[in-house]
N, C-alpha and C positions, 0 to 999 in steps of 0.2 A: 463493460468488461465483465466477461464471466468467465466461473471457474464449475471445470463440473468437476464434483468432491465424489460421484462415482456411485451416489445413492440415491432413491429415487424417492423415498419416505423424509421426512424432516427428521435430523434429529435433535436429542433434548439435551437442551445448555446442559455446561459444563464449569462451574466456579474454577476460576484461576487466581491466584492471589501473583503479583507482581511486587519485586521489592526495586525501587525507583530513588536514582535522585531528584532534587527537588527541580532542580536544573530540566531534566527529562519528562517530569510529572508538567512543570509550569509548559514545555515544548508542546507535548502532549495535548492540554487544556489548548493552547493559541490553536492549535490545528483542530480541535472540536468546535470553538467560535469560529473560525476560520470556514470551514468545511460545513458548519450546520447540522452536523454529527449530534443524533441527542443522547450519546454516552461517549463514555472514553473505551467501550466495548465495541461499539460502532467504528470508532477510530482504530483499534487495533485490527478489527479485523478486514478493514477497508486498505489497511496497510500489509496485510496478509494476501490477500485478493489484490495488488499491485503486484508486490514481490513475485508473488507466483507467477502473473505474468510474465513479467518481465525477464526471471528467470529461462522460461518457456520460450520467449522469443532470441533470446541468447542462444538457447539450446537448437533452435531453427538455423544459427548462423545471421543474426539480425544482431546489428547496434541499434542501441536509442537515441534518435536526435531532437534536440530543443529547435523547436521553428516558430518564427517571431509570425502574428499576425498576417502580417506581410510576410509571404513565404521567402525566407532568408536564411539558410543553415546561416546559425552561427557557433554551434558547438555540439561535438557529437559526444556522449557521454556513455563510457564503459564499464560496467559497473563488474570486477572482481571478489568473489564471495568463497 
């Protein structure tokens, strides 16, 4: 998956402070051991870089559907934002 952010130089981090429940902080952490993500910076912006897709392909006129291994729609999922 890539996103082109429209610039051709790197640029230079940007500190964000987030205020989280613990509930959403512990989510967060599962999906970095999960994922192998080695921050929680990683993880938000790998969740950033999804969204925009998917946004994008919405925008194309595309749903997104979950397929089992074994190619088998079993649910297409619409996501409204």
């Amino acid at each position: 998956m890539q996103t082109n952010t429209g610039s051709a130089a790197p640029q230079e981090p940007v500190r964000v402070q987030f205020e989280l429940t613990d509930d959403a902080l512990r989510r967060i952490e599962a999906i970095q051991r999960r994922s192998g993500a080695q921050s929680i910076a990683e993880v938000v912006r790998n969740a950033l870089q999804f969204h925009e897709w998917q946004i994008g392909v919405e925008d194309q006129g595309f749903n997104l559907a979950l397929v089992e291994r074994i190619p088998v729609v079993r649910a297409v999922v619409t996501f409204k934002f």
